[in-house]
N, C-alpha and C positions, 0 to 999 in steps of 0.2 A: 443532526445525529452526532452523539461524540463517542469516540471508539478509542482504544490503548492502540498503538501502533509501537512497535520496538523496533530501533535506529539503531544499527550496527556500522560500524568502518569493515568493509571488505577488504581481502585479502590484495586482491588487485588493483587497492584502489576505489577511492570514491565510497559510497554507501550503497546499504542494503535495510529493506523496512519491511516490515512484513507485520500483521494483525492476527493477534493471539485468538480473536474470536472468529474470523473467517478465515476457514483452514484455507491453504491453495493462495489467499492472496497477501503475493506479495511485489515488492517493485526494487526498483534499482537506480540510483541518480549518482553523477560525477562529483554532485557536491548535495550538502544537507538539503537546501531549499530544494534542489530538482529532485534531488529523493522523496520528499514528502509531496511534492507537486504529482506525483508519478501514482505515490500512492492513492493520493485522493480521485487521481480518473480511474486508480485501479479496484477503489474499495465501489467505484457509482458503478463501474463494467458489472462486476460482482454482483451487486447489491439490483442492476437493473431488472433479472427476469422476475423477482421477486414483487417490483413494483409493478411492472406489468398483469398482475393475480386482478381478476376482477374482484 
């Protein structure tokens, strides 16, 4: 599945990424790679009760 994720520099430091199409998810990493890394277990969290639907 390919989704838009939008990669911000936070304020304190490190990034912030969060997905235009699933409200609510979003993540946080020290640098770019752990940010997206972050997102990607937080888009499957997200995405998992849906796959669970019989």
């Amino acid at each position: 599945m390919k989704t838009k994720v939008i990669l911000k520099p936070s304020e304190d430091g490190g990034f912030t990424v969060f997905v235009p199409a699933l409200p609510g998810c979003l993540s946080e990493g020290d640098t770019r790679e752990e940010a997206l890394a972050n997102i990607r277990e937080a888009i499957e969290l997200y995405l998992e009760p849906v796959a669970r639907r019989p």
